[in-house]
Each structure stands twice: as structure tokens, then as C-alpha cells.
TISEMI-524492 format. One record per residue (C-alpha): residue number from 1; chain; z, y, x negated. Coordinates in pm, 1 decimal, m for minus. Each point is the difference from the previous one (the first is absolute). Example, Ala and Ser with C-alpha at 12.3 -4.5 7.8 and 13.67 -1.06 7.14 Angstrom:
# residues 2
(pt 1,"A",(780.0,m450.0,m1230.0)),
(pt 2,"A",(m66.0,344.0,m137.0)),
***
This chain:
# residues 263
(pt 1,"A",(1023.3,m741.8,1439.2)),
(pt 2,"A",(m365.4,m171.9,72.5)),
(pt 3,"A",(m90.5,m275.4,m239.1)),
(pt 4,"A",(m268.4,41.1,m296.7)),
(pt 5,"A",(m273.5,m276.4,m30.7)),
(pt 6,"A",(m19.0,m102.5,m353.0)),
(pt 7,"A",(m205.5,250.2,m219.0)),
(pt 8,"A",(60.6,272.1,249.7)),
(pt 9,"A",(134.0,369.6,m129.6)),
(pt 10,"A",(347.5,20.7,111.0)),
(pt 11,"A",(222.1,251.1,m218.1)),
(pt 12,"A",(m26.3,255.5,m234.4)),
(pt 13,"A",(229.7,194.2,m199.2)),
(pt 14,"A",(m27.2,267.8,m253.7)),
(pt 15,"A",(188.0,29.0,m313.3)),
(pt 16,"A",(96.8,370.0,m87.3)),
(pt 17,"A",(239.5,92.4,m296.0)),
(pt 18,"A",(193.9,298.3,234.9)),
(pt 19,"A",(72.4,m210.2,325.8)),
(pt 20,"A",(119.3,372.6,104.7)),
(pt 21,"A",(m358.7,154.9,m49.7)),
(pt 22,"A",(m138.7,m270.5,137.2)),
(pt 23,"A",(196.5,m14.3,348.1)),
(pt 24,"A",(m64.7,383.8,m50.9)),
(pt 25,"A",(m382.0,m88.0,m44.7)),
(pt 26,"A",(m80.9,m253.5,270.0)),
(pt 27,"A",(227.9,102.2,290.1)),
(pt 28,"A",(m151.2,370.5,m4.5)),
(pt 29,"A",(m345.3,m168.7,m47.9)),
(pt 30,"A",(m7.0,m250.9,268.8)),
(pt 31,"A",(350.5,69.1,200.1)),
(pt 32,"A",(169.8,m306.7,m115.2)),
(pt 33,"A",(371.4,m73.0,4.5)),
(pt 34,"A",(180.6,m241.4,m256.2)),
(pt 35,"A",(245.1,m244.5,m49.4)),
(pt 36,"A",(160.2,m70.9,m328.9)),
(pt 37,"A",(85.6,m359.6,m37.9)),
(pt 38,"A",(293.7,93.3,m261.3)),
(pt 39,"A",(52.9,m86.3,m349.2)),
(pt 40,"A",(m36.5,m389.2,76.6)),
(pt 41,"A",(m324.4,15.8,74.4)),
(pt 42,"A",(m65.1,244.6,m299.2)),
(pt 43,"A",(m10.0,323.4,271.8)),
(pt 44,"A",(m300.8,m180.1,148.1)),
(pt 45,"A",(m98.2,275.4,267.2)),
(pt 46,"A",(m190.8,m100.7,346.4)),
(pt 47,"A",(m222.5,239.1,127.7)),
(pt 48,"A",(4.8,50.5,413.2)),
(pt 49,"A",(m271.3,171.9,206.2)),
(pt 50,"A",(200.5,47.3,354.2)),
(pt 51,"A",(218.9,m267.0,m117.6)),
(pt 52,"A",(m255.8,m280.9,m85.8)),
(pt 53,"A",(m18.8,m115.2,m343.9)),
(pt 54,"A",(m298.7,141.7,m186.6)),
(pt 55,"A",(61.7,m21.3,m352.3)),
(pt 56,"A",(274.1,37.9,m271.5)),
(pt 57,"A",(62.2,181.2,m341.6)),
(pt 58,"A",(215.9,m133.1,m284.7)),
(pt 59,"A",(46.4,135.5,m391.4)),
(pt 60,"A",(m170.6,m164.5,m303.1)),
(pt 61,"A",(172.3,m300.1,m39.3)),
(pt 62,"A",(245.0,8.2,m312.1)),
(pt 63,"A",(m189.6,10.8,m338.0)),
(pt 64,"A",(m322.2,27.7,152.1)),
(pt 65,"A",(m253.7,315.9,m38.4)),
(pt 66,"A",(63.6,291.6,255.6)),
(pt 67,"A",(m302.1,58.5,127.6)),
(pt 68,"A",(m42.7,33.8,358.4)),
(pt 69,"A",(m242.2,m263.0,202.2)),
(pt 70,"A",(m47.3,m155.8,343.6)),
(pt 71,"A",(51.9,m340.1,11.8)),
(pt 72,"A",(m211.3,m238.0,264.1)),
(pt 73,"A",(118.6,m361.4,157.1)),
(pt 74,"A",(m142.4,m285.9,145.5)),
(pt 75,"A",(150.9,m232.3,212.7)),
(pt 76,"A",(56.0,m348.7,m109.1)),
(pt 77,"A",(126.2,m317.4,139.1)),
(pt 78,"A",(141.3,m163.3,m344.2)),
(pt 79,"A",(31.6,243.6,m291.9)),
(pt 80,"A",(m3.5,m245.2,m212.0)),
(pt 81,"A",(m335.4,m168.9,40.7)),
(pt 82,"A",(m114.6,309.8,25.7)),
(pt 83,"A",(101.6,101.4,m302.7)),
(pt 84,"A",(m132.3,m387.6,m153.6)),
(pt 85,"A",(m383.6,135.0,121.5)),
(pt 86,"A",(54.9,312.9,m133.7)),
(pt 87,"A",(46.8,m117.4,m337.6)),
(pt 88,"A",(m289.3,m301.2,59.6)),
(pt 89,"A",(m253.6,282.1,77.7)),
(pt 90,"A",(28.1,177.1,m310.0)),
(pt 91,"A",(329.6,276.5,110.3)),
(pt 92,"A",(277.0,46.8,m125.5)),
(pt 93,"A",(352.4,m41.0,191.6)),
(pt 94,"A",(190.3,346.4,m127.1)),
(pt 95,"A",(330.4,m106.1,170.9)),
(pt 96,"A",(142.7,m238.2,247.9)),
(pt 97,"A",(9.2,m189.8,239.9)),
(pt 98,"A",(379.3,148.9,68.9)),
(pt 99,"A",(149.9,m3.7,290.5)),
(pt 100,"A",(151.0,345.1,111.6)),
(pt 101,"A",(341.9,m42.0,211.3)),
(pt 102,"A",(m119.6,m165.9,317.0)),
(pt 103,"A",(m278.1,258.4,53.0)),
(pt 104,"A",(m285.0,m238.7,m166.3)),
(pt 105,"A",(m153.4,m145.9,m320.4)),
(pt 106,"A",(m204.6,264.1,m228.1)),
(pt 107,"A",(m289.6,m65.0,m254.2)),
(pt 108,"A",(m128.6,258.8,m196.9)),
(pt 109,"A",(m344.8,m92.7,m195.5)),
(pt 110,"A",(m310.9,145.4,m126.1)),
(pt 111,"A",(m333.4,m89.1,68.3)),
(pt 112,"A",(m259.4,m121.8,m272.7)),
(pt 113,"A",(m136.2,389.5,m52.4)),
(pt 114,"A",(377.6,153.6,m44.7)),
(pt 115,"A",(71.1,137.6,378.1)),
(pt 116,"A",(356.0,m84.1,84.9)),
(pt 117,"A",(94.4,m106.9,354.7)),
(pt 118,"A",(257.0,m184.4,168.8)),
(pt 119,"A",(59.6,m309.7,191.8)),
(pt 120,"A",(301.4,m43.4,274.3)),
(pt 121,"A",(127.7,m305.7,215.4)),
(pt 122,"A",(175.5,128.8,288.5)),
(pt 123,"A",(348.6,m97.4,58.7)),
(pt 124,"A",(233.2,249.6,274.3)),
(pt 125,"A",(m278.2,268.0,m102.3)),
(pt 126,"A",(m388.4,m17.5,15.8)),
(pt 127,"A",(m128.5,317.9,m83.0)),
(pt 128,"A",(m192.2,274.3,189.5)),
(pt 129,"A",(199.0,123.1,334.5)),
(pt 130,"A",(m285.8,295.0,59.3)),
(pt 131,"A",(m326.6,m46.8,m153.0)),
(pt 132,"A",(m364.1,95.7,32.9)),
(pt 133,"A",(m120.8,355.3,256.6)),
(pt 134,"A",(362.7,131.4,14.4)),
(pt 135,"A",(55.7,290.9,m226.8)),
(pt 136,"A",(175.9,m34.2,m290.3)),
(pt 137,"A",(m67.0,m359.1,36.0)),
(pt 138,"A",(m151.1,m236.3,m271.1)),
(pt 139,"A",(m310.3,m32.4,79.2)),
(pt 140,"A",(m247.0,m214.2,m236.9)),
(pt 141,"A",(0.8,m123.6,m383.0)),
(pt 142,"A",(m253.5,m16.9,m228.8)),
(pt 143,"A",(6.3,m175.2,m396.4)),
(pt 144,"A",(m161.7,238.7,m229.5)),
(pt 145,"A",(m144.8,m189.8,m283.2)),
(pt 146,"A",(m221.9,m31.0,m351.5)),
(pt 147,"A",(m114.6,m352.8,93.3)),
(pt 148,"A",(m96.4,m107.9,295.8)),
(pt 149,"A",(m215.7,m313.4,m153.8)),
(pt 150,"A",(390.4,m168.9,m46.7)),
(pt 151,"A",(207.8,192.8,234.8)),
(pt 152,"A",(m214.4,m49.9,340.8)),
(pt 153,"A",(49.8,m397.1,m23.5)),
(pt 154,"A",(325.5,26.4,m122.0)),
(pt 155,"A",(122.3,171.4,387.2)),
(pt 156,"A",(m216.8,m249.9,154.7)),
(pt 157,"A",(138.9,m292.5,m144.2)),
(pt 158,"A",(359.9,133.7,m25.2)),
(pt 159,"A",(51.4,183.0,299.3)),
(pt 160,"A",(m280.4,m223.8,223.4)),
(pt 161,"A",(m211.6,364.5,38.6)),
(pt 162,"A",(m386.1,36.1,130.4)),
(pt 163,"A",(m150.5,242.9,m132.9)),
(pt 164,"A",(m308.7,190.9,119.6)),
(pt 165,"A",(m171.4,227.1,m281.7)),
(pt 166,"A",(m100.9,351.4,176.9)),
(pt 167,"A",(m134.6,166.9,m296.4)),
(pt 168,"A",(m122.0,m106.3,m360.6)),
(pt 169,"A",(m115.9,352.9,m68.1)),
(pt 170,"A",(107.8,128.8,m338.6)),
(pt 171,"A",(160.6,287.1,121.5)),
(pt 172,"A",(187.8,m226.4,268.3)),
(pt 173,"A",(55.4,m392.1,m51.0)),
(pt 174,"A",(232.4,m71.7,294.8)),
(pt 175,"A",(73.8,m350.9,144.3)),
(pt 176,"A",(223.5,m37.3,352.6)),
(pt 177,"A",(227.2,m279.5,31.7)),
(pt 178,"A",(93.8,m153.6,339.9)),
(pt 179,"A",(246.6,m269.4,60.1)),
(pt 180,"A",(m144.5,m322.1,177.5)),
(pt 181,"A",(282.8,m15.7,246.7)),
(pt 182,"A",(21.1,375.2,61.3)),
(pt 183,"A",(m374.4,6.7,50.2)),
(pt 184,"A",(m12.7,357.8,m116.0)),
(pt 185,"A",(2.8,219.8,m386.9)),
(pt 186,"A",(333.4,53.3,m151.4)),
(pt 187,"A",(m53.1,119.2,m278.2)),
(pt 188,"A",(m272.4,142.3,m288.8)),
(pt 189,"A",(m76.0,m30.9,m310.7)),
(pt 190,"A",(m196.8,278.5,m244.4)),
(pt 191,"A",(m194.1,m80.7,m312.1)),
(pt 192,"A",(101.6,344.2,m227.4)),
(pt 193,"A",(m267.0,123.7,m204.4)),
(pt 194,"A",(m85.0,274.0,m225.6)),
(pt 195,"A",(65.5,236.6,222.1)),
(pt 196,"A",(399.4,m95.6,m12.4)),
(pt 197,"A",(206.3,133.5,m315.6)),
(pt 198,"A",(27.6,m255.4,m231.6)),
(pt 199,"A",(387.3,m17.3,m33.4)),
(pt 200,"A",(59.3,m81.3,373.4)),
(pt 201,"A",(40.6,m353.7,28.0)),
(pt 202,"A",(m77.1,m262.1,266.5)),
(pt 203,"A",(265.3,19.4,329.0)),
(pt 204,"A",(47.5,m36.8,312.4)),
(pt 205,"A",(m71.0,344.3,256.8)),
(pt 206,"A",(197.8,8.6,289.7)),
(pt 207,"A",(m138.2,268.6,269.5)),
(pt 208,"A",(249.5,127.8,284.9)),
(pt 209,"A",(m102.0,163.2,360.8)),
(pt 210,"A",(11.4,334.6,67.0)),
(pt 211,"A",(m95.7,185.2,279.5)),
(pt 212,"A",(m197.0,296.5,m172.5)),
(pt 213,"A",(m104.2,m75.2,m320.4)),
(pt 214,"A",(m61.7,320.8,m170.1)),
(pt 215,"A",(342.0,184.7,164.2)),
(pt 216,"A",(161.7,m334.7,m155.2)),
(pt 217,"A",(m155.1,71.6,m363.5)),
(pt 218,"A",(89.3,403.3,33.8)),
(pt 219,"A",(345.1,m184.3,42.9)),
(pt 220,"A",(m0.7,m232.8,m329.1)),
(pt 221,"A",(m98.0,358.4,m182.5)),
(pt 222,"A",(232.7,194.1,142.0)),
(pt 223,"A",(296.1,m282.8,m81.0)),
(pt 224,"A",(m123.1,19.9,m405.6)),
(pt 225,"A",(m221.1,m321.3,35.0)),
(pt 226,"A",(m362.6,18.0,m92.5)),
(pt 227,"A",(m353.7,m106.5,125.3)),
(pt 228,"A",(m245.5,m231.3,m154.8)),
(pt 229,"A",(m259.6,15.3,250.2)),
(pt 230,"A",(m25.6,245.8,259.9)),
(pt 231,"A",(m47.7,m145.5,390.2)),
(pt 232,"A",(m300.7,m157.6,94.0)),
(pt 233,"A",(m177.0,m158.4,312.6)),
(pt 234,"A",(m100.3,m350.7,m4.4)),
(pt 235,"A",(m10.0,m286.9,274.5)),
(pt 236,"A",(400.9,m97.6,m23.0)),
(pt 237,"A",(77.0,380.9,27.5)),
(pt 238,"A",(56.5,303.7,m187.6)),
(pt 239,"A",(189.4,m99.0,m308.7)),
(pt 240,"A",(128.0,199.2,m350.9)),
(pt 241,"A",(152.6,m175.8,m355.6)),
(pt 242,"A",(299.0,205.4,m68.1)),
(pt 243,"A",(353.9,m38.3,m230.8)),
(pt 244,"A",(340.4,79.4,63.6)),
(pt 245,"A",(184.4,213.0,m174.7)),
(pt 246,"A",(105.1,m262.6,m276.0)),
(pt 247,"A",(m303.9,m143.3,m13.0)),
(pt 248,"A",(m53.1,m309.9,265.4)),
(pt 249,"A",(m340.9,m5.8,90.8)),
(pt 250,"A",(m97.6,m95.7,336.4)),
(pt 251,"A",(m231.1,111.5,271.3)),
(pt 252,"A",(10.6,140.6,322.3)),
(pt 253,"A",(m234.6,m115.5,331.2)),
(pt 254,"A",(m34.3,192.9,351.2)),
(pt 255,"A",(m292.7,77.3,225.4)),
(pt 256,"A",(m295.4,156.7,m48.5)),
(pt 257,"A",(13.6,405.6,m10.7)),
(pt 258,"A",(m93.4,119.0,288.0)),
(pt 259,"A",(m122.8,m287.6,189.5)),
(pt 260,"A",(m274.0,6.4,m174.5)),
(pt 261,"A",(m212.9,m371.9,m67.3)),
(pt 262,"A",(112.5,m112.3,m300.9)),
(pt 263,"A",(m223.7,m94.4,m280.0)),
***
């Protein structure tokens, strides 16, 4: 596996009460395969696109809610200061730094507005096999959130982020964040307004590739899960908000219909 620079995306995972519904779920949806990692690893279940590892699914850890919900990482080279700024910059460390087997170290925190995310230090695994054009492929993340005022310089100090605002719009306050060392946007972040129901809280969005984006939403339907915004065209492609069918919101990227210039 490629190495992560520190702050980059580099796993996610989704937690789903019925690990059956969800292998059910995501391999009809995007053709994965999985792996179960067996009851030491609390059925811990890697998701492979032709092999590569893309993702993973795991149940509600024990005496926590069952809800469903995508989880998103970010590499790290010591969990532990990591987890020392976290808490410095006004977030909260929710649990960790642990180490897991000989796999890595895992921090799981939230930021100042409430979005959880994680943090992981590679040890024999680093994250992402397949990412980015490749369907059924993460492809980008973005941090949904009430407050941008405390959560945009919390990323940049935390996670050494640049950020470039794009719109301040009412309808659409949207920042890009890029990675000094990458040289290029990894990630988003969304300031929710009025127009977002009240009772969804601040989290992190994890989008995955697909190669026709309204077939892939006809899909999500027809496998019980719902939609939350119907496809659209915009300059990164031709993108829909959907759920699965326990309730794990997360949205879905591919090119523009048609061919036509996106806008």
C-alpha cells in the first residue's frame, strides 16, 4: 500500500447494525467483495473492488447507538500529538490513541462544531489500495458543519490544511482544502444553513465514484436505500446525496450526463 502524507484522507468505514444487509447493500451497489476479519477484530469487514482495498464495514460497537454512519480517516504520523492538538484547538478526543493488532494506531475525535472523524498512523496497513476515478472507489470527503467561524481554523491548524473559500453565498458557503505537500484539494467543508433540517448534525460526507450517476441512484432505490438530493451537474462531476438502507448517508460522484459541460 502507498503512503498517506499527514492530513491526507486515507480510510473509511461504515458502521451498519446488519453487517448482512450491509454486504447485501454495498456489494450489489458498487460490486464489492469482502473479507471478514473474524471475531478478534470484532467481524471488522474489508471491502475489495477487484481485490484492492476500498473500504470496510463493522457493527455498532458494544453499548453504543445502532445507527448506521460512514466513518472518514486521516492519516497521521503520531496519533498521539495529534490527538494533544486536537484537544488544544478546542476538539474533543472521543477515543484513543489505541493501537489495533499490528495494523496501526486509531484516534477517533470530534471537531469543535460536533463532526466526528478519525485519525490513523500506519503500521503493516496504510489505508486506501483503490481510490479516486475508479468506480466504486472513494472518491472525495467533505465536513458538513454549523460553524465554520471555529471549525475552518481548527483543520488548518490540526491537520496543516489551506483552504481556499469558493463561495460565501447564503445558499452555498463552501471552502476547499488542499494539502501543502500534495499541492492539490482533499477535501471540503459546507457551512449548513436553514435550508438543512435542524436535527441533522455536523459530519463528515464521504462521496464514492461511479461511473453513471443516475443508473447508480436507480440502484440505491431499488436496494431499499433512499435519496436526499437527486443528481446534479457541477464542475467535479455529476453527483447525488443518497442513504443506505439503514440509514448511512453518503454521496455518490461520476461524470457529467451526457458529456455535457458541467456547471
Amino acid at each position: 500500500m502507498a503512503d498517506f502524507v499527514e492530513g491526507a484522507p486515507c480510510w473509511v468505514d461504515v458502521t451498519v447494525p446488519d453487517l448482512a444487509a450491509g454486504r447485501r447493500f454495498y456489494g450489489e451497489l458498487f460490486g464489492w467483495t469482502f473479507k471478514d476479519s473474524g471475531e478478534e477484530y470484532g467481524h471488522y469487514t474489508e471491502a475489495l473492488n477487484d481485490g484492492k482495498s476500498v473500504a470496510a464495514l463493522l457493527p455498532p460497537a458494544e453499548g453504543s447507538p445502532k445507527t448506521a454512519s460512514w466513518n472518514l480517516y486521516f492519516a497521521t504520523a503520531d496519533a498521539a500529538a495529534l490527538a494533544d492538538k486536537v484537544k488544544a484547538e478546542g476538539g474533543q478526543v472521543l477515543s484513543g490513541p489505541f493501537e489495533v493488532g499490528g495494523f496501526g494506531t486509531l484516534l477517533v475525535v470530534a471537531d469543535p462544531g460536533g463532526a466526528v472523524f478519525g485519525a490513523w498512523q500506519a503500521g503493516s496497513r496504510t489505508g486506501f489500495e483503490l481510490q479516486g476515478q475508479q468506480p466504486g472507489a472513494f472518491f472525495w470527503p467533505e465536513i458538513y458543519t454549523r460553524d465554520k467561524a471555529t471549525v475552518d481554523p481548527f483543520f488548518e491548524a490540526v491537520l496543516g490544511f489551506a483552504g481556499q473559500q469558493v463561495s460565501e453565498a447564503n445558499e452555498f458557503d463552501f471552502k476547499i482544502w488542499s494539502l501543502p505537500a500534495l499541492g492539490y484539494p482533499v477535501a471540503g467543508r459546507l457551512q449548513m444553513n436553514e435550508f438543512y433540517p435542524a436535527e441533522l448534525p455536523a459530519h463528515a460526507l464521504v462521496y464514492f465514484w461511479v461511473a453513471d450517476t443516475d443508473e447508480a441512484v436507480a440502484k440505491v432505490r431499488s436496494l431499499g436505500g433512499g435519496v436526499t438530493r437527486e443528481p446534479s451537474d457541477s464542475p467535479f462531476g455529476r453527483s447525488a446525496l443518497v442513504v443506505d438502507d439503514q440509514g448511512a448517508r453518503f454521496a455518490l460522484m461520476g461524470p457529467v450526463k451526457d458529456g455535457a459541460a458541467a456547471h
